[in-house]
VEXMARMAR-869160 format. One line per field, with one value per residue (C-alpha): residue number from 0; residue in three letters; chain; x, y, z. Coordinates in pm, 1 decimal, padded with zeros to 6 digits, always signed. Layout:
num <- [NUM  ...]
residuo <- [ALA  ...]
cadena <- [A  ...]
px <- [X  ...]
py <- [Y  ...]
pz <- [Z  ...]
This chain:
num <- [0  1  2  3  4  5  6  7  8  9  10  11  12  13  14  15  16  17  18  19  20  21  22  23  24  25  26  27  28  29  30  31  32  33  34  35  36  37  38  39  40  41  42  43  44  45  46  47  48  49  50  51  52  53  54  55  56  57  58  59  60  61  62  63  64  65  66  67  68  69  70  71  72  73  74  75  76  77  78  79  80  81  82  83  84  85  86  87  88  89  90  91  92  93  94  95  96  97  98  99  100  101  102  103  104  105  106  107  108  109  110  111  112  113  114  115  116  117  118  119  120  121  122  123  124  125  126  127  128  129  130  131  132  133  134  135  136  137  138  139  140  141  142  143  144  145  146  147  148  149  150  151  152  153  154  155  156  157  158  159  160  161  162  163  164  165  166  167  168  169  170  171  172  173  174  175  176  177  178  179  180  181  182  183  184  185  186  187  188  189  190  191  192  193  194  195  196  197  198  199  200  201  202  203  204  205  206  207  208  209  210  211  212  213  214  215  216  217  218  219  220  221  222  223  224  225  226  227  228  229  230  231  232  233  234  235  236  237  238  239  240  241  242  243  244  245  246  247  248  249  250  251  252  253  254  255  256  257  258  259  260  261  262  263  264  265  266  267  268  269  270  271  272  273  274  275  276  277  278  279  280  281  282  283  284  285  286  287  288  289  290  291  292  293  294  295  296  297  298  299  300  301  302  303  304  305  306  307  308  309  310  311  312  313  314  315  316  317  318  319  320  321  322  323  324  325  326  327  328  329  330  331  332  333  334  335  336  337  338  339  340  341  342  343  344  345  346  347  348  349  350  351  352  353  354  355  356  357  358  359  360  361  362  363  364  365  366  367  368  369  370  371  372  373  374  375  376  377  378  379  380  381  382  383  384  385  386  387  388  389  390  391  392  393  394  395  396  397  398  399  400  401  402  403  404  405  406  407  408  409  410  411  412  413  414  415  416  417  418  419  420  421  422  423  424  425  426  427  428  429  430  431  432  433  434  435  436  437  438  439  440  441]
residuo <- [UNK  UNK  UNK  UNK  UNK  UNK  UNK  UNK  UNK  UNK  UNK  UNK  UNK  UNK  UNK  UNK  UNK  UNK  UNK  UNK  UNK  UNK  UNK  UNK  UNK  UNK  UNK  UNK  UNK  UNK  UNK  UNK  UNK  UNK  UNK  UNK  UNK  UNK  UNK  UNK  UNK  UNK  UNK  UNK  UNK  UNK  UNK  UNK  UNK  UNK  UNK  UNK  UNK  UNK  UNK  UNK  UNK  UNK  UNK  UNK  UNK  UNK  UNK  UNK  UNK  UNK  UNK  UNK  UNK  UNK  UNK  UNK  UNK  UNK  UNK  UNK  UNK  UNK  UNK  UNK  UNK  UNK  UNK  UNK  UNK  UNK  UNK  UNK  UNK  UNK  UNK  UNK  UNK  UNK  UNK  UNK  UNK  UNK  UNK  UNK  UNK  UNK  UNK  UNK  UNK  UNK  UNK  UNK  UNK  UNK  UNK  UNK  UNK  UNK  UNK  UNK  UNK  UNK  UNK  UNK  UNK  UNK  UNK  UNK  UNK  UNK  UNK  UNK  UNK  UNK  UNK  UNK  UNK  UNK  UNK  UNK  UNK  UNK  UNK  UNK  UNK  UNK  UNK  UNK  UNK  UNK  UNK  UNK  UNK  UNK  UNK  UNK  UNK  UNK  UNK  UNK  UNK  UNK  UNK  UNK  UNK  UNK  UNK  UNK  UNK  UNK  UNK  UNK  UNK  UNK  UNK  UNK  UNK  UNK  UNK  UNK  UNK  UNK  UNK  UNK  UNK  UNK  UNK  UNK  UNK  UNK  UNK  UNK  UNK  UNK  UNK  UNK  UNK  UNK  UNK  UNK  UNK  UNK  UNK  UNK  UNK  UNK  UNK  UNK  UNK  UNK  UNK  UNK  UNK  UNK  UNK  UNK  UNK  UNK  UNK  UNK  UNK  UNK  UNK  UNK  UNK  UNK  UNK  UNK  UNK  UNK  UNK  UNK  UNK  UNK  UNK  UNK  UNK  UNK  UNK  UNK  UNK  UNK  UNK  UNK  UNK  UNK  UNK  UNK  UNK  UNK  UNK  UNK  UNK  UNK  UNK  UNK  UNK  UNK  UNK  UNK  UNK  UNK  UNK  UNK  UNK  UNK  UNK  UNK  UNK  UNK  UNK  UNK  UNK  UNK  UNK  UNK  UNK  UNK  UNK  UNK  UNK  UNK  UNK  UNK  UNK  UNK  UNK  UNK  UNK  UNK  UNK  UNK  UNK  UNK  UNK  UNK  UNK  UNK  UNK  UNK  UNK  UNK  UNK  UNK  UNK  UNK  UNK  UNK  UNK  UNK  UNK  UNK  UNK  UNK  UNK  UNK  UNK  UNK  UNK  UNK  UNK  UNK  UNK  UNK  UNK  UNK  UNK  UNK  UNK  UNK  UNK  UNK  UNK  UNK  UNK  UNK  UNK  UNK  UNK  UNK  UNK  UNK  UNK  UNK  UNK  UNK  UNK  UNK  UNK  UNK  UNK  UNK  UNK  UNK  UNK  UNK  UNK  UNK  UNK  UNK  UNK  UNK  UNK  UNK  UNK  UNK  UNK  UNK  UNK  UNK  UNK  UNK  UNK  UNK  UNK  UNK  UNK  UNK  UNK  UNK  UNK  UNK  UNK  UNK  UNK  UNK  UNK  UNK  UNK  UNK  UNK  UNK  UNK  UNK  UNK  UNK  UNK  UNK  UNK  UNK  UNK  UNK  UNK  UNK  UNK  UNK  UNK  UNK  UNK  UNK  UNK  UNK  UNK  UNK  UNK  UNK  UNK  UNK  UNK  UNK  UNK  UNK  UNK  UNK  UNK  UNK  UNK  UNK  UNK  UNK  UNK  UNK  UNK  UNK  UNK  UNK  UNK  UNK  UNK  UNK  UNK  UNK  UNK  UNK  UNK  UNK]
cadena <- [A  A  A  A  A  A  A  A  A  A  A  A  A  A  A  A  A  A  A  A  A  A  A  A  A  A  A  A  A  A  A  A  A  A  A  A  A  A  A  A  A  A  A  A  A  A  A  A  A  A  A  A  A  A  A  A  A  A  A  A  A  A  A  A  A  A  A  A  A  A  A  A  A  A  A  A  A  A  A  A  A  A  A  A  A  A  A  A  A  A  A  A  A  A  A  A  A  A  A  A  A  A  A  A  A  A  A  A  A  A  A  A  A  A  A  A  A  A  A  A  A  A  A  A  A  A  A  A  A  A  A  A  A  A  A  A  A  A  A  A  A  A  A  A  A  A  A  A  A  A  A  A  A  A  A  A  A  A  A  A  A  A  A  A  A  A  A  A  A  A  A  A  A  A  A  A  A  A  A  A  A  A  A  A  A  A  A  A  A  A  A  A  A  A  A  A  A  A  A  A  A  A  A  A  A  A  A  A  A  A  A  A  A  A  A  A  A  A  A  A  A  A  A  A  A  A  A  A  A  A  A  A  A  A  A  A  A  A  A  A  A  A  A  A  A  A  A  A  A  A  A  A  A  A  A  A  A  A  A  A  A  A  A  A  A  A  A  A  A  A  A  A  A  A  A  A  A  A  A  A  A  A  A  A  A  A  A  A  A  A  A  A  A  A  A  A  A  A  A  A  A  A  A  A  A  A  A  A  A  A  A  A  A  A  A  A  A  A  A  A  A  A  A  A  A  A  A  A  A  A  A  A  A  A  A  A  A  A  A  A  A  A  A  A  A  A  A  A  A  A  A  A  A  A  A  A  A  A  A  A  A  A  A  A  A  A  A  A  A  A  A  A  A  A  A  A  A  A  A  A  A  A  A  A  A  A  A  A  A  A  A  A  A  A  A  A  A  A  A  A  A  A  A  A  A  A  A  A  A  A  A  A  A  A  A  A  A  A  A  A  A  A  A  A  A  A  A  A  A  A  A  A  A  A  A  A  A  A  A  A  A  A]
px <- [-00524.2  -00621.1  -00469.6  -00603.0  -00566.6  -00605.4  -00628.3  -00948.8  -01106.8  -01101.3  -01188.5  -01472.9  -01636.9  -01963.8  -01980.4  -01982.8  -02016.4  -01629.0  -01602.2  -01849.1  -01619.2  -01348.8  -01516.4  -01656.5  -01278.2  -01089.7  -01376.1  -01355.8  -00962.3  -01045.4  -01281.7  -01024.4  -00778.3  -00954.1  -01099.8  -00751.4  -00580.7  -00887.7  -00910.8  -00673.9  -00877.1  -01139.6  -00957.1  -00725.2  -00951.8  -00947.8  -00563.7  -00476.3  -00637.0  -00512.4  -00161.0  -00162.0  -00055.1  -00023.1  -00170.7  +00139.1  +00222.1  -00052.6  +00006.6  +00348.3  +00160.5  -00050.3  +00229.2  +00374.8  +00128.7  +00162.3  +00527.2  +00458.5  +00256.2  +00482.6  +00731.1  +00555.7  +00371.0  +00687.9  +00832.4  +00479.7  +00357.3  +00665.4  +00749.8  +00422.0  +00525.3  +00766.1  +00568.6  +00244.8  -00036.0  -00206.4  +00110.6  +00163.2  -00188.0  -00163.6  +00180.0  +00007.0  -00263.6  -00091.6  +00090.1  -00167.2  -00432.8  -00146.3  +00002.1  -00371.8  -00455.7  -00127.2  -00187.0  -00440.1  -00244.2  +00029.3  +00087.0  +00264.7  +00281.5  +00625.8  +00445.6  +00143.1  +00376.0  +00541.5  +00214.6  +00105.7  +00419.6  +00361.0  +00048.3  +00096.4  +00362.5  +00114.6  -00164.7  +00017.9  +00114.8  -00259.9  -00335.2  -00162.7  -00198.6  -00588.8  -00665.7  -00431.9  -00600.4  -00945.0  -00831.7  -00662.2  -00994.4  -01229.9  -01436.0  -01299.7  -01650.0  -01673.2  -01306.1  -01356.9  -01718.8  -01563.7  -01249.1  -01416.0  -01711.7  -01398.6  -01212.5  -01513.0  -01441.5  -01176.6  -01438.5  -01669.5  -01442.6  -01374.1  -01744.4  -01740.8  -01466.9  -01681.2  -01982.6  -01800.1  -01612.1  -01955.4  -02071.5  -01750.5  -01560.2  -01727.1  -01824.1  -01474.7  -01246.5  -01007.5  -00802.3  -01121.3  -01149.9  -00767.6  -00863.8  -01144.5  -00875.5  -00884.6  -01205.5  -01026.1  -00747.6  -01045.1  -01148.0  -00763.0  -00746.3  -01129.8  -00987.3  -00713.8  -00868.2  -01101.6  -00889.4  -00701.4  -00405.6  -00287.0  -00290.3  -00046.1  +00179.4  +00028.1  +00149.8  +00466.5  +00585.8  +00462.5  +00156.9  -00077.0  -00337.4  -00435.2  -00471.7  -00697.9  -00870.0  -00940.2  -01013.7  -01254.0  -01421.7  -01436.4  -01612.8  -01745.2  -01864.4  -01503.0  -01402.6  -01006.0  -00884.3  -00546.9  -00349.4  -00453.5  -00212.9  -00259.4  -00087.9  -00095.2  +00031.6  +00218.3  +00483.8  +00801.2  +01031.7  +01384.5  +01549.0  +01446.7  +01075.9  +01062.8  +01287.2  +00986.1  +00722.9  +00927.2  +01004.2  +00810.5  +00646.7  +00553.2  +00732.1  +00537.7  +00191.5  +00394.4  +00502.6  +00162.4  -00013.7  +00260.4  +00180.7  -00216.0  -00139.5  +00028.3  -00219.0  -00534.1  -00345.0  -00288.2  -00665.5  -00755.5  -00564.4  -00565.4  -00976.3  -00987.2  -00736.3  -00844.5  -01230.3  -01353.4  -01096.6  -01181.5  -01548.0  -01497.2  -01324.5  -01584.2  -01842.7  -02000.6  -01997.2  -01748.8  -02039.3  -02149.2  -01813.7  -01743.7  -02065.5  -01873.5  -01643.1  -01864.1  -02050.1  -01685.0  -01643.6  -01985.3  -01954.5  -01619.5  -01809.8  -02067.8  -01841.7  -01571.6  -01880.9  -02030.3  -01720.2  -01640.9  -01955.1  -01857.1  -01502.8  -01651.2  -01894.2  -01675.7  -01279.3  -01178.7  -00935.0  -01103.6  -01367.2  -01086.9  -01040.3  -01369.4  -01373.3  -01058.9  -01221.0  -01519.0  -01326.0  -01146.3  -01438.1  -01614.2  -01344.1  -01283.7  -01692.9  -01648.2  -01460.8  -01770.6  -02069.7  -02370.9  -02673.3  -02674.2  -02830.4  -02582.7  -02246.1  -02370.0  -02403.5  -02037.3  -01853.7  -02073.4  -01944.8  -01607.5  -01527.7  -01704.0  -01429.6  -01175.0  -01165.8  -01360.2  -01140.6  -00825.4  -01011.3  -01041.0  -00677.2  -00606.4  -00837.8  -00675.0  -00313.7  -00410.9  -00491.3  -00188.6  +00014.4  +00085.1  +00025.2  +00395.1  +00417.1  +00091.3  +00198.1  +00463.2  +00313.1  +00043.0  +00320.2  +00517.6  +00221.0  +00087.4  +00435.7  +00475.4  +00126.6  +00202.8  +00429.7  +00135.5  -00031.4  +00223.1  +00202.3  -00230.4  -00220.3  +00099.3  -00019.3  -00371.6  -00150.4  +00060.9  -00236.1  -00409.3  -00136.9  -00119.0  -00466.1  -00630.1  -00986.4  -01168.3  -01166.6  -00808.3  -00755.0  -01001.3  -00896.7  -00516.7  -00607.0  -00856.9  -00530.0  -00367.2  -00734.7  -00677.5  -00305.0  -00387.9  -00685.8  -00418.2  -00185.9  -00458.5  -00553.1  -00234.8  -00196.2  -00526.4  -00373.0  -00034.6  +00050.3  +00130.1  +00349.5  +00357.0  +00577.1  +00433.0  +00560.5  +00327.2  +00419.3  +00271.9  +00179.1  +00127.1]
py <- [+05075.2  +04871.3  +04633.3  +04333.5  +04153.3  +03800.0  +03683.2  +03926.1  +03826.3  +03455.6  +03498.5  +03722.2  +03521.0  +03358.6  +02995.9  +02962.5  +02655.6  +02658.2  +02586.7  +02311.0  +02143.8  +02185.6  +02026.4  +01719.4  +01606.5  +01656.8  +01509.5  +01202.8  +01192.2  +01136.1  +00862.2  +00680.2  +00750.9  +00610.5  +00299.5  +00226.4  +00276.4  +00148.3  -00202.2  -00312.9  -00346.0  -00535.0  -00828.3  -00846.4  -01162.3  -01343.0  -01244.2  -01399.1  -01730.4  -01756.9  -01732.1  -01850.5  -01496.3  -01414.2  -01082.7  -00933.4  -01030.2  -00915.3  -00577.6  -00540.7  -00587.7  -00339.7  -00081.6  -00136.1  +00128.6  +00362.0  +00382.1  +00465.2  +00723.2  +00895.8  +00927.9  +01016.1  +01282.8  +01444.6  +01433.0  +01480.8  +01756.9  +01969.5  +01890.1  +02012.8  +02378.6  +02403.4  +02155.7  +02288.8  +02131.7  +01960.3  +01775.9  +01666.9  +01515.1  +01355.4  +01136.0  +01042.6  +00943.3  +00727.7  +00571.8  +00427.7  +00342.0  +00121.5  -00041.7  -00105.4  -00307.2  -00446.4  -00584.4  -00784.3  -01035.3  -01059.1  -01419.6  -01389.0  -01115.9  -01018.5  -00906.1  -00782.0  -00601.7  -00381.3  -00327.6  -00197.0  +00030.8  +00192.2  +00244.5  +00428.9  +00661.2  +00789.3  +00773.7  +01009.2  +01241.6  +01323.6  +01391.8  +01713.2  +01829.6  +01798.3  +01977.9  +02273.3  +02300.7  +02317.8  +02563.2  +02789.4  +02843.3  +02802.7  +03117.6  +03227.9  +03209.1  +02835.0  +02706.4  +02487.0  +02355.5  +02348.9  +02155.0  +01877.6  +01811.8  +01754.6  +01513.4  +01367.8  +01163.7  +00992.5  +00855.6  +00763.1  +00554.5  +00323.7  +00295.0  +00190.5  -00040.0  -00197.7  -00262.9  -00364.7  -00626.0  -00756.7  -00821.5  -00915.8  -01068.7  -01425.8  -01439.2  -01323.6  -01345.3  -01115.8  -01045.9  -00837.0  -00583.8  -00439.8  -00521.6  -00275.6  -00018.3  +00015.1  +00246.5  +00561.8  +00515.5  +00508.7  +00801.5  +00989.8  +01178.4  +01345.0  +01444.6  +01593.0  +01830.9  +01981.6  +02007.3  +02362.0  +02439.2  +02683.6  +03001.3  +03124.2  +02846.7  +03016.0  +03384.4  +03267.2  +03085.1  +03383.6  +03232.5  +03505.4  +03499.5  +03123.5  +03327.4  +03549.9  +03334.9  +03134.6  +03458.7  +03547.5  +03191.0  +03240.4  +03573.9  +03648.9  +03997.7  +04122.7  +04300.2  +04232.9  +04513.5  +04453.9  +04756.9  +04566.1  +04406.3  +04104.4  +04118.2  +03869.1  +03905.3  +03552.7  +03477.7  +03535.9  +03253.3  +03323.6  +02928.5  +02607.9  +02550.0  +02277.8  +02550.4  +02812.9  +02586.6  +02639.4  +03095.7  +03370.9  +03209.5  +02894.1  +02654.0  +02532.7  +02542.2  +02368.3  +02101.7  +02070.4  +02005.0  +01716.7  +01561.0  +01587.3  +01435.9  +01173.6  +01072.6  +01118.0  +00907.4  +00650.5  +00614.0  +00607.4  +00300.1  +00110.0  +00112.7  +00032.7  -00212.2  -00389.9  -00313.5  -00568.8  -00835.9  -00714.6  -00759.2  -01076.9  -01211.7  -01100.9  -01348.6  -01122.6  -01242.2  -01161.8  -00939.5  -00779.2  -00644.4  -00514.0  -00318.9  -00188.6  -00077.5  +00065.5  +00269.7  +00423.8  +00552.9  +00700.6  +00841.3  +01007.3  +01161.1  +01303.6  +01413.5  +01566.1  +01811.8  +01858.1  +01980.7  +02189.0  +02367.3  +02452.0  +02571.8  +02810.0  +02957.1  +02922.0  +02827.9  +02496.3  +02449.5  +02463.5  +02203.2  +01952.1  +01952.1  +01915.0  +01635.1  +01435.8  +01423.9  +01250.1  +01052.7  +00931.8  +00835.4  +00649.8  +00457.7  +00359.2  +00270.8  +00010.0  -00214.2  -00304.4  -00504.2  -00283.4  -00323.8  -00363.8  -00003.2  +00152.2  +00000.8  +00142.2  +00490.3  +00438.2  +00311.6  +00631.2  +00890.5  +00688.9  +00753.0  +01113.1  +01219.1  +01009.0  +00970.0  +01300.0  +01475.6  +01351.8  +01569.5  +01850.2  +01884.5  +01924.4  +02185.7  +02345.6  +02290.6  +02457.9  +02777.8  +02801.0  +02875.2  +03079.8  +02955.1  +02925.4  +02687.2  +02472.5  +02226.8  +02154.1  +02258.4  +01991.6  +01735.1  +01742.1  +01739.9  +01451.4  +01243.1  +01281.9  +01197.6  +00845.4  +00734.1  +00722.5  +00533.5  +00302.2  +00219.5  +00176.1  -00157.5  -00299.0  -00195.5  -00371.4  -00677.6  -00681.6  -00655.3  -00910.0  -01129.8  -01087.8  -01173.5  -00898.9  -00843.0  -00637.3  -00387.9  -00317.2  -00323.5  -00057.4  +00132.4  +00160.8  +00300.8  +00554.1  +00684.2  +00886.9  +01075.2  +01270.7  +01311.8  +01478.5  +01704.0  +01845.9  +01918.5  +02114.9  +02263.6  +02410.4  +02489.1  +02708.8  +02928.2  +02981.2  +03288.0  +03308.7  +03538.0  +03588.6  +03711.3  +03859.2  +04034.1  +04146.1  +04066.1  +04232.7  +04058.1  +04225.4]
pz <- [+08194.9  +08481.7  +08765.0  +08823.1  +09140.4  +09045.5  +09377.2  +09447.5  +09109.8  +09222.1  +09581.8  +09504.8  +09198.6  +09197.2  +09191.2  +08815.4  +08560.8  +08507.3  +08931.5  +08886.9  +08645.5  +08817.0  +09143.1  +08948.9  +08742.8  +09052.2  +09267.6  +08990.6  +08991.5  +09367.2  +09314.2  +09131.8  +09351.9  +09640.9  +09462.4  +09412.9  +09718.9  +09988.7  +09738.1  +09970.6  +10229.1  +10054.8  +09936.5  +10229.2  +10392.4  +10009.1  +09967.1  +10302.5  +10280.4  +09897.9  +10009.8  +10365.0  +10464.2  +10869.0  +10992.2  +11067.7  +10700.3  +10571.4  +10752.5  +10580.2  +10207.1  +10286.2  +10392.2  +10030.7  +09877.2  +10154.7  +10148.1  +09789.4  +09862.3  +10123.5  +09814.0  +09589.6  +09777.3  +09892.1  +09510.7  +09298.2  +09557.4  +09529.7  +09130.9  +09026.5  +09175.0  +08900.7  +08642.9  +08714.6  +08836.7  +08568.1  +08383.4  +08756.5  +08777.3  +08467.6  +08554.2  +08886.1  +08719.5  +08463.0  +08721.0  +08903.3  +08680.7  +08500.3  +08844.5  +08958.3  +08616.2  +08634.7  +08983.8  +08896.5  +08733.2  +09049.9  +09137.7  +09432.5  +09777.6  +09623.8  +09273.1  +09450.3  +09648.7  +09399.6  +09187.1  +09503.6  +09571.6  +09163.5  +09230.2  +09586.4  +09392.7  +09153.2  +09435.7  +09704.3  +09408.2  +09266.6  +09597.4  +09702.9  +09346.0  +09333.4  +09653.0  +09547.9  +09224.0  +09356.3  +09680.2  +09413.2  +09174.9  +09493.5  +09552.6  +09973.5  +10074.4  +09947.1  +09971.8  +10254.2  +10112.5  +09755.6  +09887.8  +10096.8  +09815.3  +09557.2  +09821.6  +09916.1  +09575.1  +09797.1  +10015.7  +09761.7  +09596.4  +09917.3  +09898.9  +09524.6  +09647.9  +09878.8  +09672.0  +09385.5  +09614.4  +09730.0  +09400.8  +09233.1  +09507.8  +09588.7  +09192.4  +09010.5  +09240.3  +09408.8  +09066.6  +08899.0  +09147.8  +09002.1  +08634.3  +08662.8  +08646.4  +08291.9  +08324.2  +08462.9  +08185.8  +07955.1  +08057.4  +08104.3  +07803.6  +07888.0  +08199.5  +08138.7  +07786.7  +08042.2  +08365.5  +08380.8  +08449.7  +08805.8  +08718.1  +08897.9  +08726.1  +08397.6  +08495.3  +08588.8  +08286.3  +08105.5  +07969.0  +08053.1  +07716.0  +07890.4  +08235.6  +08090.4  +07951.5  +08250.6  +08456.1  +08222.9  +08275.6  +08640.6  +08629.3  +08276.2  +08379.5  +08428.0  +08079.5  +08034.3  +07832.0  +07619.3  +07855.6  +08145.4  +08394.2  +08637.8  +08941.6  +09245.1  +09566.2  +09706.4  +09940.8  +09872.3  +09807.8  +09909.9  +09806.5  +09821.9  +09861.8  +10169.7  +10330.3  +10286.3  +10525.6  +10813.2  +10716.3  +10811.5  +11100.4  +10970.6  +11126.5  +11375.3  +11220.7  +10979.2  +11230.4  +11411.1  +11055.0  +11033.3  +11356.7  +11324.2  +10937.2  +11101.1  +11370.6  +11144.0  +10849.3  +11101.3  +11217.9  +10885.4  +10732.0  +11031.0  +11045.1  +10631.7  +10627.6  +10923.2  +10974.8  +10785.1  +10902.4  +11284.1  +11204.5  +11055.5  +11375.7  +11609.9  +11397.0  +11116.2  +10787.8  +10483.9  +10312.9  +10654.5  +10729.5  +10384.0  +10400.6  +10726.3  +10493.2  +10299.5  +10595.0  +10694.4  +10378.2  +10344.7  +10688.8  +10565.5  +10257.0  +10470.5  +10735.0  +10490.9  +10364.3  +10680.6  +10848.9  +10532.1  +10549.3  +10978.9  +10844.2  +10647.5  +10852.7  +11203.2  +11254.4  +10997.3  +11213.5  +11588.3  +11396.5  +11350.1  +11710.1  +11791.7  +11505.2  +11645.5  +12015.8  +11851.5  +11628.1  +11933.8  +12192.4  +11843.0  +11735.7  +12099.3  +12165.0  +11862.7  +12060.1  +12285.9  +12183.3  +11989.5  +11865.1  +11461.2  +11419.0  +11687.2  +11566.6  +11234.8  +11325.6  +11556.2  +11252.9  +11024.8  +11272.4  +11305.2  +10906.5  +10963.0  +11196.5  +11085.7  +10685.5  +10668.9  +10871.1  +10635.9  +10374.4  +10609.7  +10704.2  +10339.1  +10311.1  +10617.1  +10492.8  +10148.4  +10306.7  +10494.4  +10254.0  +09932.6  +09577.9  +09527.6  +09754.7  +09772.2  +09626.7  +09857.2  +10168.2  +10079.9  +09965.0  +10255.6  +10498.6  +10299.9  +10279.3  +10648.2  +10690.5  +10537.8  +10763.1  +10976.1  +10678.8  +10674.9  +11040.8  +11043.8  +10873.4  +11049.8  +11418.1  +11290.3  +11206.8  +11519.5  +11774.7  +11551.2  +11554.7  +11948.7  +11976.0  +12206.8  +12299.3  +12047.4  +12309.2  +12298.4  +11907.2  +11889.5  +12196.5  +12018.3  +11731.9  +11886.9  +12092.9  +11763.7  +11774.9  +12099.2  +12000.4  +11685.7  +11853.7  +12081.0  +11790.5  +11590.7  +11952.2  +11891.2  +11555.6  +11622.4  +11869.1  +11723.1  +11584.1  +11194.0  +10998.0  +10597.9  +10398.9  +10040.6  +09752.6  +09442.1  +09094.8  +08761.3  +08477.9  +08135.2]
């Protein structure tokens, strides 16, 4: 009779085929995910002149799927820890696929609105869930790479976004960007027969023929005898699982994550809500500043994989600070006149180091805690995050609605940048304490 350390088998494994499908469906939950939230930004410019909206108006819709997601981060994220992971996924997913479609036929900002709101439940949800999936079956040697090629989805579905708005957009209307939600829901029940569940959820509801199983996927070489037990070591949870961020040393890593979530989150929706409307302003066409768009988000994709690839060779963590202080000076530089090719590369590196680094604090905020508590660690980081959401697209509204140079607009939301850099700066250096207990599994 043996021991198993589940923990060791995973962190030790090869890159196998079963981590490869694991990357690609949470990687294409992601592209979904982000198709559906960054649409906004897309047919914001069409939206407003359909309805006569005011930027500051227009600002407010936009917060309707971010408040969504701060609630349903904070109640998906910490659910699936006692759901599991997968039957978590798969009500996020069926949430938002539905209120995307659905949105398509809103007649009014007041329908739009709550579509919107749906769909930000079930958006802020998958979220947390995916990345603690893929950090939980993630070799150690690859968890950061692993993580920020998954998430990366996110940013490749702003850029589908954006090139399906310049085709669709002048030709269909605003309307058949959301009715091309019916593809992912196409595609649900595929998903979710090949997606696994934790397996840590799987030990502890007893279920430990399916662990084996999936151990035995991860590293085929490792013979699992019938005597043998599986035993993980995790932190200890002494009550209610918020409470456990904030034990054993945790609280303020806990509360630095929070503030850098914030800041980033902020940077983020401000530039993809309001990028294209900014552009359009300072005299580039509809299509030019929705390939903008499109640049940010394939900036973010390179950056998120980039900066996973330094986290697991150096410090994740010291990275992010080193990725904030760019994202700050770039976001700041695209408030003065460029040449074509350089305000390309500005807005490139901008999503780099701003929507790539959104994928990197995930990764970070995974591995800082235990697999009992992922979930919730990622939740909560997440739903505090979207406040910061919430207030990107109405700050963009407000200084649009004040009319400010370019200049300023961009210099406001580079500010959040060097505030979050400091809080990482800290969250590097500050000491952290676990608390672990080791259970057996038969």
């Amino acid at each position: 009779m043996r021991e198993i350390d589940v923990h060791q088998v995973i962190d030790n494994a090869r890159f196998s085929r079963f981590h490869g499908s694991v990357v690609a469906l949470c990687a294409l939950l992601l592209i979904f995910d982000g198709y559906d939230l960054l649409i906004f930004g897309v047919v914001l410019p069409a939206i407003m002149l359909e309805w006569g909206l005011t930027p500051l108006q227009a600002g407010a819709l936009g917060s309707y799927a971010l408040f969504g997601m701060m609630f349903g981060a904070l109640v998906f994220g910490t659910l699936a820890d006692k759901i599991g992971r997968k039957k978590g996924i798969a009500i996020c997913f069926m949430l938002f696929s539905t209120a995307t479609l659905v949105n398509g036929f809103a007649s009014n900002p007041t329908e739009f609105g709550i579509c919107r709101f749906i769909a930000g439940l079930g958006c802020g949800g998958l979220m947390p869930n995916a990345v603690a999936l893929m950090s939980e079956y993630a070799p150690k040697r690859l968890r950061s790479t692993l993580v920020a090629i998954m998430f990366s989805g996110y940013s490749l579905g702003g850029v589908l976004a954006a090139g399906v708005g310049i085709y669709m957009l002048p030709q269909y209307g605003w309307q058949s960007l959301f009715f091309a939600a019916v593809v992912p829901l196409l595609l649900l029940p595929v998903i979710l027969w090949r997606l696994p569940e934790s397996v840590g959820f799987l030990m502890r509801q007893g279920q430990t023929k399916k662990a084996r199983r999936i151990l035995q996927e991860i590293d085929p070489a490792l013979a699992l005898g019938a005597d043998d037990t599986l035993f993980m070591a995790d932190i200890k949870g002494r009550g209610a699982a918020v409470l456990e961020l904030f034990r054993d040393g945790r609280a303020m890593r806990t509360l630095f994550l929070w503030v850098a979530f914030f800041c980033c989150l902020l940077m983020v929706y401000a530039l993809s809500s309001w990028l294209p409307k900014m552009m359009a302003s300072a005299g580039y066409s509809l299509g030019s500043s929705l390939s903008f768009l499109l640049v940010l988000n394939a900036g973010g994709m390179v950056g998120a994989v980039f900066g996973g690839w330094l986290g697991d060779r150096l410090s994740l963590s010291k990275v992010l600070v080193v990725f904030f202080i760019i994202a700050a000076v770039t976001v700041t530089l695209l408030g003065f006149k460029s040449a074509p090719l350089l305000l390309y590369l500005l807005i490139f590196v901008a999503g780099g180091t701003t929507v790539g680094t959104q994928i990197l604090l995930y990764a970070v905020t995974a591995q800082s805690y235990g697999q009992s508590i992922r979930s919730t660690g990622l939740g909560w980081a997440s739903g505090i995050g979207r406040n910061g959401a919430i207030l990107g697209p109405l700050l963009g509204g407000a200084l649009m609605g004040m009319n400010l140079p370019l200049q300023l607009n961009f210099m406001a939301f580079a500010v959040p940048g060097a505030v979050a850099a400091l809080a990482m700066l800290l969250f590097t250096f500050s000491p952290q304490r676990r608390g672990v207990e080791t259970v057996a599994y038969p």
